[in-house]
C-alpha positions in Angstrom: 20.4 -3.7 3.4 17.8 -6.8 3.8 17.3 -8.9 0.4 15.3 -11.4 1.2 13.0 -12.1 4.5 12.0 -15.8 5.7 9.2 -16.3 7.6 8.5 -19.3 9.4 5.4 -20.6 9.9 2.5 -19.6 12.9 4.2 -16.0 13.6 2.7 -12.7 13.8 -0.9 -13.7 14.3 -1.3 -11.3 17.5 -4.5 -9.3 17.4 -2.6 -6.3 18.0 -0.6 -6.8 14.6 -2.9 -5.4 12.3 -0.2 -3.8 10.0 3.1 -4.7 8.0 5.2 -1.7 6.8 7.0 -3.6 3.9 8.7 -0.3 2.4 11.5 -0.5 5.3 13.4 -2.9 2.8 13.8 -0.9 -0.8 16.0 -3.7 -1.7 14.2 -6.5 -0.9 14.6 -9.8 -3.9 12.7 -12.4 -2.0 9.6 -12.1 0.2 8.5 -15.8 1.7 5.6 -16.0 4.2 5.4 -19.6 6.1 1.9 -20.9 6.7 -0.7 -19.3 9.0 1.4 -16.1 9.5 -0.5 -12.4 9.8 -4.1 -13.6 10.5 -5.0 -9.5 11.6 -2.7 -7.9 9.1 -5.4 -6.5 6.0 -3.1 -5.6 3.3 0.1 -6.6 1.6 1.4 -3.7 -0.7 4.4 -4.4 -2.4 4.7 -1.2 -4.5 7.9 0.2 -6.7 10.3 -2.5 -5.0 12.8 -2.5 -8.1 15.0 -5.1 -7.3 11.8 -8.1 -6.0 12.0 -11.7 -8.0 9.5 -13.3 -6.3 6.9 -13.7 -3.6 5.6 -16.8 -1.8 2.9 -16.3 0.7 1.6 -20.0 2.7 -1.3 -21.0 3.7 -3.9 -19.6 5.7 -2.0 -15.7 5.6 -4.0 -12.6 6.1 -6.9 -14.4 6.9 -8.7 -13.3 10.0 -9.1 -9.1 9.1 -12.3 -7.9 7.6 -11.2 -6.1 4.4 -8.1 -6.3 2.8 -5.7 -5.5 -0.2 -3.3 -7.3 -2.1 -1.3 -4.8 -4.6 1.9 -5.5 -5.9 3.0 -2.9 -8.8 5.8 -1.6 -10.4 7.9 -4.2 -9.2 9.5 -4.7 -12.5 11.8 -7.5 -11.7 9.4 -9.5 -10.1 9.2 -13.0 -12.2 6.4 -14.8 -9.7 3.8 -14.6 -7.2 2.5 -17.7 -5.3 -0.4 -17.4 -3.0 -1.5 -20.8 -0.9 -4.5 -21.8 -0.1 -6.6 -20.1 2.1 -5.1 -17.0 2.4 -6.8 -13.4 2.2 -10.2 -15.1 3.5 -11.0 -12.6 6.3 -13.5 -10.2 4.2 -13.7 -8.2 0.9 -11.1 -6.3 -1.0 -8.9 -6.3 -3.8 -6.4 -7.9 -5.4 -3.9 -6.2 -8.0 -1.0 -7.0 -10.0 0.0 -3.9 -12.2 2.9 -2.7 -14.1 5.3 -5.3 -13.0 7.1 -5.8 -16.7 9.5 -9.1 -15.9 6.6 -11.2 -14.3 6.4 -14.8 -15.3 3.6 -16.4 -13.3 0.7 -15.4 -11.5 -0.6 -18.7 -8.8 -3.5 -18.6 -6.7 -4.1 -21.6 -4.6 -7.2 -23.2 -3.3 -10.0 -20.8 -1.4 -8.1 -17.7 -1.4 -9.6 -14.3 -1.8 -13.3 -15.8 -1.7 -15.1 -12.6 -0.8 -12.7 -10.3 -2.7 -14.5 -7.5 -5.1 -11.8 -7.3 -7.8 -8.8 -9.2 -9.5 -6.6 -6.9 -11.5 -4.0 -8.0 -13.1 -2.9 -5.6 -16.2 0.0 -4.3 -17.7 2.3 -7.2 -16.7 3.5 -7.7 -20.6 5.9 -10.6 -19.8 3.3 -12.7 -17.7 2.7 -16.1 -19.5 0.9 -18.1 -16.6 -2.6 -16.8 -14.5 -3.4 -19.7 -12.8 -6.1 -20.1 -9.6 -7.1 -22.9 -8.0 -10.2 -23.8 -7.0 -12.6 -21.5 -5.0 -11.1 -18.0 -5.0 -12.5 -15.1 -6.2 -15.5 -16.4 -5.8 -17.1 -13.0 -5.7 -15.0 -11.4 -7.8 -15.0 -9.5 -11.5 -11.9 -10.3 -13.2 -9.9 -7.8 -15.2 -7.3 -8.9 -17.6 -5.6 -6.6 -19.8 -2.6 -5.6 -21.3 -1.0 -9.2 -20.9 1.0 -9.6 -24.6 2.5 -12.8 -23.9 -0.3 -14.3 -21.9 -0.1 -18.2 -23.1 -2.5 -19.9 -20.4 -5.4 -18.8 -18.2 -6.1 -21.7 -15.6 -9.4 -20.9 -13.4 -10.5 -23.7 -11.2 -14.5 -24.7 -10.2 -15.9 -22.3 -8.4 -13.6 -19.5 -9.1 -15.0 -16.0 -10.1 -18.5 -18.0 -10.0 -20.5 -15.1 -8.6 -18.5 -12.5 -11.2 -20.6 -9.4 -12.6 -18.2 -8.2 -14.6 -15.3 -9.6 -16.5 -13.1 -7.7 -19.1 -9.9 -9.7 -20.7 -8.9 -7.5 -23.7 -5.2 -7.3 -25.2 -4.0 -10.6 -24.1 -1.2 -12.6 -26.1 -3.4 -15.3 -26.8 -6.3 -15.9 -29.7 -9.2 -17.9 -29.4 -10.1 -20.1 -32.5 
């Protein structure tokens, strides 16, 4: 039973690889993604994996396909996710972090998910940190809910600049 995949930098960037099939690996801990890895590959769904702790994805992933999806739910032992910059570039989607109860922190690096439609991220009661960098989400509403013990929200210049709609309701934090 595979716990933890590794992969290196540059690999998987065939045209022809358009899709990753993640579910394979039900007891999969670790997920790290080198840089430029799965340019034609749209969506990462990371769904019900009970026993993942974290996910690291490098730069310049997912980033030559049109439209795309980033979900990861229900992943309730999941204590990070690290995107680098550049990544999920190629076209609109969405990006969604849901029901995953032990995460920690949530980090988005620089121009990543520029044309996206929609960041998610609710239900997540333990997540302390949302932080993205500079230039992502650019075109994207922002929904924040359900985050009890939500202590910092870090959005860099540029970010969520072109929002229409943003909701952050029932969030750990008061503003005064």
């Amino acid at each position: 039973d595979t716990d933890a995949i590794y992969m290196k930098s540059g690999l998987c960037n065939d045209p022809d690889i358009v899709e990753w099939k993640l579910e394979v690996y039900p007891g999969l801990k670790e997920l790290v993604v080198g840089d430029d890895c799965l340019q034609y590959v749209s969506e990462l769904v990371l769904s019900g994996f009970a026993r993942l702790e974290s996910v690291a994805i490098g730069m310049r992933c997912f980033s030559s396909s049109f439209d795309g999806e980033m979900e990861v739910s229900g992943c309730g032992a999941l204590k990070r996710v690290v995107v680098g910059d550049e990544s999920f570039r190629g076209g609109r989607g969405w990006f969604v972090l849901r029901e995953c109860c032990g995460i920690r922190e949530l980090k988005i690096g620089n121009k990543s998910f520029p044309l996206y439609s929609c960041c998610m991220v609710e239900a997540n009661e333990s997540l302390v940190l949302f932080d993205v960098s500079c230039w992502s989400f650019v075109r994207s509403s922002l929904v924040l809910r359900d985050l009890e013990e939500l202590e910092c929200v870090r959005i860099g210049s540029g970010s969520f600049e072109k929002s229409l709609h943003s909701v952050i309701e029932s969030v750990g934090w008061s503003v005064g």
